[in-house]
C-alpha positions in Angstrom: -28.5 189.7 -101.1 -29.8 186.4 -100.1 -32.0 186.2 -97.5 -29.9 184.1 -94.2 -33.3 182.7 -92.7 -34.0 180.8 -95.6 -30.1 179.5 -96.7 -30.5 178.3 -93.0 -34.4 176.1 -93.8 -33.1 175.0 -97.5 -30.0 173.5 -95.2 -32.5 172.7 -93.1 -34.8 170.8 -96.1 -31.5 169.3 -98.1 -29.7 167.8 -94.6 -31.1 164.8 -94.5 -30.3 163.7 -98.3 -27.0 165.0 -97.6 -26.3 162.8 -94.4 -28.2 159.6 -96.5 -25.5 160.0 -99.2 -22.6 159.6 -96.7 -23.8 156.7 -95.2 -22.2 153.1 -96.7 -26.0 152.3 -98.1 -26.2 155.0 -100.1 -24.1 153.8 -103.4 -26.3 150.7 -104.1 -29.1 153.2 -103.6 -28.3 155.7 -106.1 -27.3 152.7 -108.6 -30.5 151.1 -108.4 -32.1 154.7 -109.0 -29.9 154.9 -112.3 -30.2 151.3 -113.6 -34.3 152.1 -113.1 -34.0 155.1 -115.0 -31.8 153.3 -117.9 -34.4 150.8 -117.8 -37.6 153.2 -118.3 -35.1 154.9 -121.2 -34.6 151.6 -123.2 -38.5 150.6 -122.9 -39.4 153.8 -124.4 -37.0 153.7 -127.5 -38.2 150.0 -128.2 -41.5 151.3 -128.2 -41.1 154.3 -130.6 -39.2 151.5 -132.8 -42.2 148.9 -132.8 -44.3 151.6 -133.4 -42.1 153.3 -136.5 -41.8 149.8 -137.6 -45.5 149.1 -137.7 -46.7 151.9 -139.1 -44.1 151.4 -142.4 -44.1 147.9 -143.5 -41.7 146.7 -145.1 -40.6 144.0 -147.9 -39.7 141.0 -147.3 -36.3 141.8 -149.4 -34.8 144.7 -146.8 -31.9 142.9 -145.7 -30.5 144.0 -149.3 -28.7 147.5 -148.8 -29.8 148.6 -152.3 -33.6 147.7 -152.1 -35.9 151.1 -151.2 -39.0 150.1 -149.9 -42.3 152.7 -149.4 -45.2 152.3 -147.8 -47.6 151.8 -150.7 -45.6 149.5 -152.7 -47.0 146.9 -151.3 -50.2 147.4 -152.4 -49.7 147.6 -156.2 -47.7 144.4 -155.8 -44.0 146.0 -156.6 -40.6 145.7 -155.7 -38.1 148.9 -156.4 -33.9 148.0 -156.3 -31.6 151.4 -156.5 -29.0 150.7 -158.7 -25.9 152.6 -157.2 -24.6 149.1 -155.7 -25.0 145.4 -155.7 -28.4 144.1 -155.6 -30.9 140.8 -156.7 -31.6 143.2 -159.8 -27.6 144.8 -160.1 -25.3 141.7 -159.7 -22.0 142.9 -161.1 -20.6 146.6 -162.6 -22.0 145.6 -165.7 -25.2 146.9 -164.8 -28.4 145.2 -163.9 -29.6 141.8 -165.2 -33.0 139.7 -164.4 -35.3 137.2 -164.7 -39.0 139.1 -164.6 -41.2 135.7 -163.7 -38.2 134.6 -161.1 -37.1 138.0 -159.7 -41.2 138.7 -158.9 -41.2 135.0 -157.3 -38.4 134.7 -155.4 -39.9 138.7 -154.2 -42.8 136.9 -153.4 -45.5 139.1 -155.5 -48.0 136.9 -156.4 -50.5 137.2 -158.6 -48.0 137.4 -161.6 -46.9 135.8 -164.9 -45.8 132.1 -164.6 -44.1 132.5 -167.4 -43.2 134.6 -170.3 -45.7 133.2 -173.2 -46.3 136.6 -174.9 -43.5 139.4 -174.1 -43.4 142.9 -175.3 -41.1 145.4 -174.9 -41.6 149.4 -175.0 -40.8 153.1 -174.1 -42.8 156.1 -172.9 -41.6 159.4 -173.4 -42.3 162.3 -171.1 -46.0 162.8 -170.8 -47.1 159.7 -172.2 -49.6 156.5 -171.0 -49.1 152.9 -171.2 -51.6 150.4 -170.1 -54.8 152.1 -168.4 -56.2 148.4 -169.3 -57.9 145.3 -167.5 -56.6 141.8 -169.0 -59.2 139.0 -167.8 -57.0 136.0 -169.4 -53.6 136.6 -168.1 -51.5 137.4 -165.2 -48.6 140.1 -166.2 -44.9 140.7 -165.0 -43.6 144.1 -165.6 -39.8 145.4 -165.5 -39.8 149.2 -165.4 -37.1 151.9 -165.6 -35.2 154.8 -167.2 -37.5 157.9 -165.8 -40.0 158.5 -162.7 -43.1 156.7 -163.8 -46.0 156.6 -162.2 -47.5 153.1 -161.8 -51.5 152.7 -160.6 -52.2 149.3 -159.7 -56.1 148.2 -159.5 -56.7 148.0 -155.7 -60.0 147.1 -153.7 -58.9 147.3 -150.6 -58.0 150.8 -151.0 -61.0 153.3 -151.0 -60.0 155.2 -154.1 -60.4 151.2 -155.6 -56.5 151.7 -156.3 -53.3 152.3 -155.3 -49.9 154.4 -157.4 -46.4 154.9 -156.8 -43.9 156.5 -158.3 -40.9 154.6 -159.8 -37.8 157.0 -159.5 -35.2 157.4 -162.4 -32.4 156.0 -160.7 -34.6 152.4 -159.8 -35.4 149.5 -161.2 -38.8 148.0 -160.1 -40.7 144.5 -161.0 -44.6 144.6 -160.3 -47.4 142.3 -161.0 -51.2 142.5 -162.4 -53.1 139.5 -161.7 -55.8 138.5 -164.3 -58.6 140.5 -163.6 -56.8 143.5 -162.5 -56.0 146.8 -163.8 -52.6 148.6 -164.6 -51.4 151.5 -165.9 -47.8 153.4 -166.2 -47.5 156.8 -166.8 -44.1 158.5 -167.9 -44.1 161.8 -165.2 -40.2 162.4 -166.4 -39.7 166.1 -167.9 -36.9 164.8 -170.0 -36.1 160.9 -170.0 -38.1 158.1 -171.6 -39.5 155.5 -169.8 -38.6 151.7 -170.5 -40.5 149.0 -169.4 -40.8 144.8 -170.2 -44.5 143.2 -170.1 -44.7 139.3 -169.7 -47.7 137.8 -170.0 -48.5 134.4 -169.4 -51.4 133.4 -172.2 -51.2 135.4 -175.0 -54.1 138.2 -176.4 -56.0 137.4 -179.1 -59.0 138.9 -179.0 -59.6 142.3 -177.6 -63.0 141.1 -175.4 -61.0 139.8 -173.0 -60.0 143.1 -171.8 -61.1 146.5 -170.2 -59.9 149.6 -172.0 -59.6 153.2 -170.5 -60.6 152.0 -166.8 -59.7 155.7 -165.2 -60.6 158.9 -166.8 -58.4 160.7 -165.0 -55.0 159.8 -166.4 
């Protein structure tokens, strides 16, 4: 059973809240109290968004709804498109269509081909290593699909000295090796191949001018 003495003090305590609240005063009060606290809510979810925002960079190319971006794709100079809809890689049903040298400009990766003097074309089944080289006479352009790749980009600013991703099945991705820098792609797929287009813009002649098996680890 409550104790009367102190329903009579918490009266007591609460009465003069209660008689503020009838008074005329009282609504713009209590409105200004709300509008405060609406105020203090908002600031707080702008700054968990600048902060979510800065600690996830993103492309340049996110306004397209098919484009996935991830954190380190920056740093081994690629661009990934899905290809379930419309995109700068996927234009029409027909499937996807692009320019490497243009798709990697207008991405703005630089460092890459400026145009397609030597091309080659190849695959990668599951387990297998492309690249794992350092060209010194030529930038490269890659196109890469078909399985989940791995791709390990030569990277200084990064304390390992370089920086991977992994390509999903389902994507497309263009990424760039400036001259001077070392690449390699990796097929990490169980069951598909891997596909991929290299553009090169002087062509190879002479194996001197490059570095050959640069990690030992793949």
């Amino acid at each position: 059973m409550a104790n009367p003495r102190r329903v009579v003090i918490d009266n007591q305590r609460l009465s003069p809240i209660i008689n503020l609240l009838k008074k005329p005063q009282a609504f713009p009060i209590l409105l200004s109290f709300f509008l405060f606290l609406t105020w203090i809510s908002l600031r707080l979810q702008h700054s968990s968004h600048v902060s979510s925002s800065s600690s996830h960079p993103k492309s340049t190319l996110n306004s397209h709804p098919d484009l996935k971006v991830f954190d380190d794709d920056d740093k081994v100079n690629l661009v990934r498109f899905g290809l379930a809809s419309l995109s700068p890689a996927r234009k029409d049903d027909r499937g996807w269509l692009l320019d490497p040298v243009i798709l990697a400009r207008d991405s703005q990766l630089k460092g890459g081909a400026a145009s397609c003097v030597s091309i080659h074309v190849g695959e990668i089944r599951p387990g297998g290593l492309r690249g794992n080289h350092r060209h010194h006479t030529c930038n490269e352009t890659f196109v890469i699909w078909g399985a989940k790749t791995r791709f390990r980009l030569e990277n200084h600013e990064v304390d390992k000295g370089y920086a991977e991703v992994f390509i999903g099945e389902d994507e497309v991705a263009v990424a760039v090796s400036p001259s001077g820098t070392a690449h390699a792609l990796v097929n990490v797929d169980p069951v598909r191949s891997t596909f991929f287009i290299g553009c090169q813009d002087y062509i190879q002649n002479n194996s001197s001018t490059s570095d050959y098996k640069v990690w030992n680890d793949l």
